[in-house]
VEXKOLDREN-276932 format. One record per residue (C-alpha): x, y, z; residue in one letter. Coordinates in steps of 0.5 Angstrom, whole numbers, plus 500, padded with zeros to 3 digits. Each point is the difference from the previous one (the first is absolute). Example, Ala and Ser with C-alpha at 12.3 -4.5 7.8 and 13.67 -1.06 7.14 Angstrom:
2
+-----+-----+-----+----+
:   X :   Y :   Z : aa :
+-----+-----+-----+----+
: 525 : 491 : 516 :  A :
: 502 : 507 : 498 :  S :
+-----+-----+-----+----+
//
This chain:
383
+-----+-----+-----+----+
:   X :   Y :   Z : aa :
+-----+-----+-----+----+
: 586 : 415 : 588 :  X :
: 493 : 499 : 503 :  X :
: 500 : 499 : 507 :  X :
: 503 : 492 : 503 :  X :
: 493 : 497 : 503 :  X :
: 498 : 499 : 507 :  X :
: 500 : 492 : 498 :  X :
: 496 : 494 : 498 :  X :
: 494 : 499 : 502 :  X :
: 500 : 495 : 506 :  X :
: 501 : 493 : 497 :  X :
: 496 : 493 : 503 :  X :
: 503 : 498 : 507 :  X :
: 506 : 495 : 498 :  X :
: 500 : 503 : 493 :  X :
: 505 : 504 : 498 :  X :
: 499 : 506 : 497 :  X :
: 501 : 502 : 493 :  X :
: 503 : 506 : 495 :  X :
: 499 : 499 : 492 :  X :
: 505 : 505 : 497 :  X :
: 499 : 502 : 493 :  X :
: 505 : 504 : 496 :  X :
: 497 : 503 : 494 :  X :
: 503 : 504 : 493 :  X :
: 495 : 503 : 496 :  X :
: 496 : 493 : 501 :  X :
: 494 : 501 : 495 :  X :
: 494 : 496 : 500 :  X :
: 504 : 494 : 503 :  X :
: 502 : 503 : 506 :  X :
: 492 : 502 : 502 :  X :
: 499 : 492 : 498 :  X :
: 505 : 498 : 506 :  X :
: 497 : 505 : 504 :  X :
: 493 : 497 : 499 :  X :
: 502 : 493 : 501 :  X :
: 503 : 502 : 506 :  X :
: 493 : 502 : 503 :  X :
: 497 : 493 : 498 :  X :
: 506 : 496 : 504 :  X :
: 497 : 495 : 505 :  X :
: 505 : 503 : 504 :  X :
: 500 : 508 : 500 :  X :
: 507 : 503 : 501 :  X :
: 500 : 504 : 507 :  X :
: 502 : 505 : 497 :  X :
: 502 : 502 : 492 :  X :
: 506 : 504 : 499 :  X :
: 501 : 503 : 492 :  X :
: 506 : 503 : 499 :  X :
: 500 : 505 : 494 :  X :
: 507 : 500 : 498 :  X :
: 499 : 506 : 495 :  X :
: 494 : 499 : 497 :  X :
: 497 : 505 : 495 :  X :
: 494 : 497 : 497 :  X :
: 496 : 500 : 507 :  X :
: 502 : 493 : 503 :  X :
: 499 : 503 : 507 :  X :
: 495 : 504 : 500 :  X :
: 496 : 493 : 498 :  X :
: 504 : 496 : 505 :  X :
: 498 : 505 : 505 :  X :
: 492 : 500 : 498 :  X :
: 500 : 493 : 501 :  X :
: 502 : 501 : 507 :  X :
: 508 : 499 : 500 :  X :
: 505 : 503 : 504 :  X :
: 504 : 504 : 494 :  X :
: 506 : 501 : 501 :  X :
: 505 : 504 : 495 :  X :
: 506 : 501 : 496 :  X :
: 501 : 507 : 497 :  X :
: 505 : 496 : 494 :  X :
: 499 : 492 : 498 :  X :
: 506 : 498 : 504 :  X :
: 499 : 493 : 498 :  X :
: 495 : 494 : 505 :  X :
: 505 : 498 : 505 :  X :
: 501 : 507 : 503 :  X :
: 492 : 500 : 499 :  X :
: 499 : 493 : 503 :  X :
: 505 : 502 : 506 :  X :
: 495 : 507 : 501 :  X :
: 495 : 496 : 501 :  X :
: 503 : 494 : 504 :  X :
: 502 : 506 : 504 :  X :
: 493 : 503 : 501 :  X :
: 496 : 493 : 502 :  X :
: 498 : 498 : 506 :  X :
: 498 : 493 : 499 :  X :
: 504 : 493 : 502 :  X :
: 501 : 498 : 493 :  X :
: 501 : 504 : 494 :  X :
: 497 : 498 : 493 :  X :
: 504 : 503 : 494 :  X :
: 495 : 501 : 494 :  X :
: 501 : 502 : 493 :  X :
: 496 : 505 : 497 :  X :
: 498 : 495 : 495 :  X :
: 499 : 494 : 503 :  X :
: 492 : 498 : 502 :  X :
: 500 : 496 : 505 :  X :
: 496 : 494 : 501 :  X :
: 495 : 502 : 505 :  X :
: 502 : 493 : 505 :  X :
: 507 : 502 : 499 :  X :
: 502 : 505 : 505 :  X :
: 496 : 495 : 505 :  X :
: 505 : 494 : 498 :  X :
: 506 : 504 : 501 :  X :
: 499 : 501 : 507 :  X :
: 497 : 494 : 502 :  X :
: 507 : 497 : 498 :  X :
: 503 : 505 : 505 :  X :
: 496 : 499 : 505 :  X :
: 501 : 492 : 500 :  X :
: 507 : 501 : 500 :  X :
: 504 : 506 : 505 :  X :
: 507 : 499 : 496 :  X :
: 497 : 502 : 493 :  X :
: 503 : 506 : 498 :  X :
: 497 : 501 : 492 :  X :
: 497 : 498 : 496 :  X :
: 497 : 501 : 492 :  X :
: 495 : 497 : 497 :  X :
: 500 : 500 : 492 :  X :
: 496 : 502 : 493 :  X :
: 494 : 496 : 499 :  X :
: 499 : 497 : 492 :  X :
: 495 : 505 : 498 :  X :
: 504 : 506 : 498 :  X :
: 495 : 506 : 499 :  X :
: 504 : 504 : 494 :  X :
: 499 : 497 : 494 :  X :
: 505 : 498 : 495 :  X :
: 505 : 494 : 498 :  X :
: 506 : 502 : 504 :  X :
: 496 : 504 : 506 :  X :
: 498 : 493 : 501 :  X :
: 505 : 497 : 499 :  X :
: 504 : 503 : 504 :  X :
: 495 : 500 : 506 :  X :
: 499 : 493 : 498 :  X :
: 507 : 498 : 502 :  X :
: 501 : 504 : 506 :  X :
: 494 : 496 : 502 :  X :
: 503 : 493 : 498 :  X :
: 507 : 501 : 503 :  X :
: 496 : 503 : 508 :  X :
: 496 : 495 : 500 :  X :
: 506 : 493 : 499 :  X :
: 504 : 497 : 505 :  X :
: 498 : 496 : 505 :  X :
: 495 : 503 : 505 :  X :
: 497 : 497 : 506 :  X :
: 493 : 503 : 502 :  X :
: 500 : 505 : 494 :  X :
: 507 : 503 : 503 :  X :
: 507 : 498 : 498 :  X :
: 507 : 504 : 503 :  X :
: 503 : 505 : 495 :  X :
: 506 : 505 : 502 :  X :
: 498 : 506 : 496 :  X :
: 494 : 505 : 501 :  X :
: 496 : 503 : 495 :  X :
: 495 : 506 : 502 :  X :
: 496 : 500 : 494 :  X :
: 495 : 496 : 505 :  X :
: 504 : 498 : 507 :  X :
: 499 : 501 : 506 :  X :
: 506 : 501 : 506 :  X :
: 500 : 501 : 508 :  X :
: 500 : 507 : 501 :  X :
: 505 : 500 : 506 :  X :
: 505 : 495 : 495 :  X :
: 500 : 506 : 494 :  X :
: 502 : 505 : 505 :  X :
: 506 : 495 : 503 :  X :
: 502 : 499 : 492 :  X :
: 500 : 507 : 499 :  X :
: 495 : 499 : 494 :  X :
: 502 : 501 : 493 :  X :
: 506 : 504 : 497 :  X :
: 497 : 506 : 497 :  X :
: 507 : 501 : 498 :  X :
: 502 : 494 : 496 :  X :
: 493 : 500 : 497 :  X :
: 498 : 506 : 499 :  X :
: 495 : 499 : 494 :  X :
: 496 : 492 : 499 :  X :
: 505 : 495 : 501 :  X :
: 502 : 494 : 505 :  X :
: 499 : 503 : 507 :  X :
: 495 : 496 : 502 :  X :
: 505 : 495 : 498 :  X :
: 506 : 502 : 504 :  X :
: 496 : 502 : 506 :  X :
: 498 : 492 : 500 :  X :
: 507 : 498 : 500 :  X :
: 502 : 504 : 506 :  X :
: 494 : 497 : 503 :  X :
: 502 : 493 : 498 :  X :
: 507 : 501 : 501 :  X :
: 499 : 501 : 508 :  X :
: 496 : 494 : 501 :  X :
: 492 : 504 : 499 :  X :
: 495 : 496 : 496 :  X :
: 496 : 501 : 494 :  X :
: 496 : 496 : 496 :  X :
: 496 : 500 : 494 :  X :
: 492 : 499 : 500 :  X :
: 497 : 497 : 494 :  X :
: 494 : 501 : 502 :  X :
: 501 : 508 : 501 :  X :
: 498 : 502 : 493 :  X :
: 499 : 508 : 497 :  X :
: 498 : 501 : 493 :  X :
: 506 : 504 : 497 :  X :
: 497 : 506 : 495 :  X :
: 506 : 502 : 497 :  X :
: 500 : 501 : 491 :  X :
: 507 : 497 : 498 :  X :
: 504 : 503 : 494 :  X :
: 507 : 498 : 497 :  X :
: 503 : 506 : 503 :  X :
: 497 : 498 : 507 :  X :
: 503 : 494 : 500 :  X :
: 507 : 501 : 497 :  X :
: 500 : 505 : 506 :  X :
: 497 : 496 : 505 :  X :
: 504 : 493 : 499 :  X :
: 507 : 505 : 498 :  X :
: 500 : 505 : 503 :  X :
: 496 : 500 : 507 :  X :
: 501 : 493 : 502 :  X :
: 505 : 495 : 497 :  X :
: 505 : 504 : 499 :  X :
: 499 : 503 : 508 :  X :
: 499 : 493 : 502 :  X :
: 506 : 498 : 498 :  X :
: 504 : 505 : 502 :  X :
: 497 : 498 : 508 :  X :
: 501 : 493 : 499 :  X :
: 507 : 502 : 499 :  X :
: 500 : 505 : 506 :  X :
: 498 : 495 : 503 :  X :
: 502 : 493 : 498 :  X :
: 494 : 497 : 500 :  X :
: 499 : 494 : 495 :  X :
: 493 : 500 : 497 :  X :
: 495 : 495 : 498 :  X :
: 494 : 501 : 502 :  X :
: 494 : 503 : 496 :  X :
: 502 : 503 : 493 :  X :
: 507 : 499 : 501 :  X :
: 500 : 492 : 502 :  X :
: 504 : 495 : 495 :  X :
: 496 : 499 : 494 :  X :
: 499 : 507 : 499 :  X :
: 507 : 502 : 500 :  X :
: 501 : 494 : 495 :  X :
: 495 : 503 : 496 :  X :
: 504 : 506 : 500 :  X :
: 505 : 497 : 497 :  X :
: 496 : 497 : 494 :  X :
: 498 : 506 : 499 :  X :
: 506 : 503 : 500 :  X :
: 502 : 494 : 495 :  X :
: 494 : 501 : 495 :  X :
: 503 : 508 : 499 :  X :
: 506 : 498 : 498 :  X :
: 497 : 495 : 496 :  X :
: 497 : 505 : 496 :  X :
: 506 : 505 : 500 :  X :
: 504 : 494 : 496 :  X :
: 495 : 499 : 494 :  X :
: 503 : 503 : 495 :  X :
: 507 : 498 : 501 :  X :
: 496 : 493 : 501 :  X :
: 494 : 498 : 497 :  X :
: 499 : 494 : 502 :  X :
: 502 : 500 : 506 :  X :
: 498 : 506 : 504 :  X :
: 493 : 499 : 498 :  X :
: 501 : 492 : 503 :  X :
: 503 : 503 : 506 :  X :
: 494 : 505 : 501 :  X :
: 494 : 495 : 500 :  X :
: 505 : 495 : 505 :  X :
: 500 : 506 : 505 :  X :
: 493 : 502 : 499 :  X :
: 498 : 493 : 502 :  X :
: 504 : 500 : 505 :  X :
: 497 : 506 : 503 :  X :
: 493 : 496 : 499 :  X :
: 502 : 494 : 502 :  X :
: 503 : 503 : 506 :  X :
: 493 : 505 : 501 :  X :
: 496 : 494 : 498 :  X :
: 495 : 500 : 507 :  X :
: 499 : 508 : 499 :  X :
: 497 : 500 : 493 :  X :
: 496 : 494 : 501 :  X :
: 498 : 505 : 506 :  X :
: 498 : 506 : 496 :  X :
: 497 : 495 : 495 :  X :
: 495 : 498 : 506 :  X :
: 499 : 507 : 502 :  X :
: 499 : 504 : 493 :  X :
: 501 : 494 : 495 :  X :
: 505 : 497 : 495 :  X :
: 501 : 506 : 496 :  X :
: 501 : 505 : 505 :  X :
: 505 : 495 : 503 :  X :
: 503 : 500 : 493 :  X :
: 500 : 507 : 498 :  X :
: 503 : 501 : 508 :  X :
: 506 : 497 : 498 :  X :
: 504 : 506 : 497 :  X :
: 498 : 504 : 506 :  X :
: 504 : 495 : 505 :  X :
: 506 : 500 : 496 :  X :
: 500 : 507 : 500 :  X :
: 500 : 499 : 508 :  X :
: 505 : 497 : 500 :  X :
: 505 : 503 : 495 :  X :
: 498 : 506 : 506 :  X :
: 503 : 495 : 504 :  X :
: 506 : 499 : 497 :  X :
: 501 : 508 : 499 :  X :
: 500 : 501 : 506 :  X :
: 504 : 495 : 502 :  X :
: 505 : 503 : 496 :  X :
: 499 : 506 : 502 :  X :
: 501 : 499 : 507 :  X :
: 506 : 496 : 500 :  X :
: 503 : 506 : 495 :  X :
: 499 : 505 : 506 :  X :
: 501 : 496 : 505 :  X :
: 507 : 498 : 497 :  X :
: 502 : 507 : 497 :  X :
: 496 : 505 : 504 :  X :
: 499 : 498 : 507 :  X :
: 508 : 496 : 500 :  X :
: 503 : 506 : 497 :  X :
: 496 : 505 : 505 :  X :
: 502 : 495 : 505 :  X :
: 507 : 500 : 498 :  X :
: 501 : 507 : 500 :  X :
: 497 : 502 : 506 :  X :
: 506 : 496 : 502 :  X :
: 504 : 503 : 497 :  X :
: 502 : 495 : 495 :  X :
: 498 : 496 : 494 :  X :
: 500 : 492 : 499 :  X :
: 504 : 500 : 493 :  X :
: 505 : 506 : 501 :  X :
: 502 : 506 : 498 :  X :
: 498 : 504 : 506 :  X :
: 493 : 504 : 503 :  X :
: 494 : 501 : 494 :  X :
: 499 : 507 : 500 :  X :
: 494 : 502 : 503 :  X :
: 495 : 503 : 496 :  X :
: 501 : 496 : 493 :  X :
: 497 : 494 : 505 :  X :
: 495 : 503 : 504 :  X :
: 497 : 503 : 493 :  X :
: 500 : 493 : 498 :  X :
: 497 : 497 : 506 :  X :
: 494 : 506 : 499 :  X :
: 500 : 497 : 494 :  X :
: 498 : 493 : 502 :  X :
: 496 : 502 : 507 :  X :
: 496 : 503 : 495 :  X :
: 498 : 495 : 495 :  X :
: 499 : 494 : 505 :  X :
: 497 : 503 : 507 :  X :
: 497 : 506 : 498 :  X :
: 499 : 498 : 493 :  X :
: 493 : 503 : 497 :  X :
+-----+-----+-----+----+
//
């Protein structure tokens, strides 16, 4: 690991000072995009920490070129362990979280600390992708199109609304605050997940403050697969997403997962089996599947008609399977989250115990754990 730095460059007298932290694997051309745009800010970091999280196509050797303080991991082991090193290294009063693949618009970092130095009980807070997604094609579109559509509803007062979550693809945080909280879990989150989510609740649960900026905006450079998406909505958020919900009794309704939304689940739910059943029924299996899909669009309807201000009628159209296939995400890792939570973690808990709920003596150890593994690897660790 390169040398920790001496510190941030003094900031103006009655300014905090700040600490961008970067965590980068194998970050191609988007990465060297970020770091540009980073330049180019109104507001240039005091310092810039670019965590190489095992790279092997010369992300730090680029990072370090263009006057970052490089800091390495011998093996990728995951962005919270690398945005805790970097955390660990800044020096500056607050600590703006950056993913390699997102450009920053060149006011962005000045609007976030303005709301920070308006406002001393501020702990966090992020801002969202804009609606100009530079990968091309339908679903990359799409995708960061929704992410944009959802960040940027709810009811704002000057630009900034309350939120109870973090999220460190463009947030920034009171240096003093992540250190209290201990920063993310490396332990739970060892590859892309929910870190930032759940570092959000603790803060949030223990009275801190944090709130999304609409006018904080980056450009998200990110090329989407299908392969990509199953993994991410599944594997890497929704399925530990739930997980945590229900560790901690959280009820959620805000962002994604607000009302309408989870009813859409349902509907697409609805449309699947709808589907399943046309053989047997041919008719009515077909009948119940459109109701469903009308469903979904009715209950969707200000998104489409969003997308079709944005990119057009057809690509609201063409989009439509891209957003059942989000939802069907939803729901599997619904289902597979309560199957865990409800098999898994109850059994484990019951035979660390020493009993289990429904009789018949302790569950031997090794067939449980084999299965645990099993599950720990398809959801937190998947991909």
């Amino acid at each position: 690991m390169d040398d920790v730095p001496a510190g941030p460059a003094s900031a103006e007298p009655g300014r905090p000072s700040l600490s961008v932290v970067v965590p980068v694997f194998d970050g191609g051309e988007d990465f060297g995009r970020c770091l540009r745009r980073l330049r180019e800010s109104s507001r240039a970091p005091d310092e810039l920490l670019v965590v190489d999280d095992g790279s092997t196509d010369g992300s730090g050797a680029l990072a370090a070129r263009m006057g970052a303080v490089v800091l390495t991991h011998d093996r990728p082991l995951g962005p919270a362990a690398a945005r805790n090193l970097g955390a660990r290294a800044a020096r500056g009063d607050l600590v703006f979280f950056l993913d390699a693949d997102v450009a920053v618009h060149p006011n962005a970092i000045e609007r976030a600390m303005a709301r920070f130095l308006v406002d001393p009980g501020l702990a966090a807070l992020f801002g969202s992708y804009d609606d100009r997604p530079s990968a091309p094609g339908l679903l990359s579109r799409f995708r960061n199109l929704l992410h944009h559509y959802v960040h940027q509803r709810g009811d704002f007062v000057d630009d900034v609304r309350p939120v109870h979550t973090f999220w460190t693809g463009c947030g920034m945080i009171r240096r003093a605050e992540f250190h209290e909280f201990g920063g993310f879990d490396p332990r739970l989150y060892a590859r892309p997940s929910i870190e930032d989510i759940e570092l959000g609740y603790r803060l949030t649960r223990a009275g801190r403050r944090i709130v999304l900026a609409r006018d904080v905006l980056a450009t998200h450079m990110k090329r989407w697969t299908l392969f990509d998406v199953v993994r991410t909505d599944v594997f890497r958020r929704g399925v530990p997403w739930m997980l945590l919900m229900k560790r901690s009794g959280t009820v959620e309704t805000d962002l994604n997962v607000q009302f309408g939304q989870k009813l859409s689940v349902a509907a697409t739910g609805g449309l699947l089996l709808a589907l399943a059943a046309t053989p047997v029924a041919p008719w009515a299996g077909p009948a119940a599947a459109l109701g469903c899909g009308a469903a979904v669009g009715l209950l969707n309807g200000d998104f489409y008609r969003y997308l079709a201000r944005r990119r057009g009628a057809w690509f609201a159209a063409a989009s439509f399977p891209a957003h059942l296939l989000y939802f069907v995400c939803c729901g599997a890792s619904v289902a597979i989250a309560l199957a865990r939570w409800h098999v898994v973690d109850r059994r484990r808990r019951a035979t660390t115990e020493g009993r289990v709920d429904r009789g018949g003596g302790p569950i031997p150890a090794p067939a449980w754990r084999r299965l645990a593994r099993r599950l720990q690897r398809w959801t937190t660790r998947s991909g």
